[in-house]
C-alpha positions in Angstrom: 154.4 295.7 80.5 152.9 296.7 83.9 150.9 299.2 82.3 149.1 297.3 79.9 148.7 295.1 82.4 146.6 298.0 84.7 144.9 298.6 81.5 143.5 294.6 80.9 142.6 294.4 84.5 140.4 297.8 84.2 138.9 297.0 80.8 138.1 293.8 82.6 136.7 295.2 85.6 135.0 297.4 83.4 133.1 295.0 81.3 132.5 293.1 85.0 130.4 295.8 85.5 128.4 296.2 83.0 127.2 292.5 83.1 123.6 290.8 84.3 124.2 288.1 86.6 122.3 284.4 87.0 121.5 282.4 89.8 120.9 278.8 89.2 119.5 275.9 90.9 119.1 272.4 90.2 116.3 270.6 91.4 116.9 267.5 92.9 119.8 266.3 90.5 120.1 263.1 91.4 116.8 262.3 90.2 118.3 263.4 86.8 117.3 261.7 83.6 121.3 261.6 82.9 123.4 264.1 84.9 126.2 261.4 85.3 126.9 258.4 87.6 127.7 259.3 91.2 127.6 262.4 93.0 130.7 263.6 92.0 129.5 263.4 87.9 126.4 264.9 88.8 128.4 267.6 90.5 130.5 268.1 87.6 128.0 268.4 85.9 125.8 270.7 87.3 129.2 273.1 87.7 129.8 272.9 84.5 125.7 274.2 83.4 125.9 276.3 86.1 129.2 277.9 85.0 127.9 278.7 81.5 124.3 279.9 82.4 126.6 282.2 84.4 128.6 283.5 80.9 125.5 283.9 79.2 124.1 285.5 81.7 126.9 288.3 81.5 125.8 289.1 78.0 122.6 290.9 79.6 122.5 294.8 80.7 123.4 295.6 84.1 121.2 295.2 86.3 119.5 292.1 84.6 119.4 289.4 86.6 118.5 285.4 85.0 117.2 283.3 87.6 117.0 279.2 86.2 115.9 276.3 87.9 116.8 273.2 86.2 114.1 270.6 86.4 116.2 267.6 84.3 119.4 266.9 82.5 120.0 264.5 79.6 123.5 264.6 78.3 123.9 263.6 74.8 125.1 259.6 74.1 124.9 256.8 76.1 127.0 255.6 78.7 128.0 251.8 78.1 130.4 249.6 80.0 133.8 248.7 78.7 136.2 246.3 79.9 137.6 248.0 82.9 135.4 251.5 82.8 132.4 253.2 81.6 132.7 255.9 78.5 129.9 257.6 76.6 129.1 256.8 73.1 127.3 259.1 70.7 125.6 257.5 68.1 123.2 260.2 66.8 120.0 258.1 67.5 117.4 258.4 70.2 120.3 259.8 72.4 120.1 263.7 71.7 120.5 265.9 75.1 117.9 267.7 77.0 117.1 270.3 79.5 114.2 271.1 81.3 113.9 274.2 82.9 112.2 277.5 84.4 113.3 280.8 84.1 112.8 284.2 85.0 114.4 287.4 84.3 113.9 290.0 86.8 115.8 293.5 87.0 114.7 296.2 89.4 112.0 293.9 91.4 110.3 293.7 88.1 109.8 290.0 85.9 110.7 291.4 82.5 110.2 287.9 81.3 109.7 284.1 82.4 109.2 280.5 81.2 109.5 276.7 81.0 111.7 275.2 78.3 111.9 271.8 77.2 115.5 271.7 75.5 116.6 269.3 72.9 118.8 269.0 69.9 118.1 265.9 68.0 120.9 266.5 65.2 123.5 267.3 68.2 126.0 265.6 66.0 125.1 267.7 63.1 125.3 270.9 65.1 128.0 273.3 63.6 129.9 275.4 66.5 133.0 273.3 67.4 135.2 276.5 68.0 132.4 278.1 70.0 132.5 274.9 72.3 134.4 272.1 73.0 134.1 271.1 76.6 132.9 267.9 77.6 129.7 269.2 77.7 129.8 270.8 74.0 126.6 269.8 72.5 124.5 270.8 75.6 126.1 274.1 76.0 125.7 274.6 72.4 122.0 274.0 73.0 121.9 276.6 75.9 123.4 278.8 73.8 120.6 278.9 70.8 118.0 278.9 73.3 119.5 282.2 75.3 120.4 283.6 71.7 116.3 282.8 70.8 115.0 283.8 74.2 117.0 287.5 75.0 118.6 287.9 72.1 122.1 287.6 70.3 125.2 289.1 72.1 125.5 292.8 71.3 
């Protein structure tokens, strides 16, 4: 048991180091389109982006580094007030997620390519993927993940 635990944690390490890395920044979130209510939401929310920018960011060669700054956040749905609390309905409508945002991708001092997207998925509900993610923040991540898959390519 204890070896094949050694052997995990250096097959692990291993791909660890093989991976690019991201930094990301949000730019002024509480002017967000829809980030949340509240800084602790927002904050979720932005740890949660964050978070997965980071994962795909892993997928890139060694060395790679993805710098993002997002400019606006979206989140699919609406939030409306029940009773007691407010919950977020998605209705398919006019209420599709976005992401604005700027990007760069340097490695060795070098830009090897950068950008400004303007992110959307106006079938969000139609999207296929539920295994691939099924956070709170599915539909958006889902959305991240085309655009990385378009912009540097599929996992290898």
């Amino acid at each position: 048991m204890r070896r094949a635990f050694v052997f995990l944690s250096l097959a692990v390490a291993a791909c660890a180091a093989g991976a690019g890395t991201a930094e990301v920044r949000f730019v002024e979130p509480e002017k967000f389109s829809d980030a949340g209510f509240g800084a602790r939401e927002i904050g979720r929310t932005t740890d949660e982006l964050a978070d997965h920018l980071k994962r795909l960011a892993s997928r890139l060669p060694e060395g790679q580094t993805l710098k993002v700054e997002v400019l606006d956040v979206d989140l699919a749905g609406r939030v409306e007030h029940r009773a007691t609390r407010d919950i977020r309905i998605l209705r398919g409508s006019a209420d599709w997620p976005r992401i604005e945002l700027r990007y760069e991708l340097v490695a060795d001092g070098r830009t090897l390519k950068s950008g400004s997207e303007h992110l959307s998925s106006m079938n969000y509900l139609m999207d296929a993927g539920w295994p691939e993610t099924q956070g709170s923040l599915s539909h958006e991540e889902r959305m991240l993940n085309r655009w990385f898959d378009q912009t540097f390519g599929k996992a290898r």
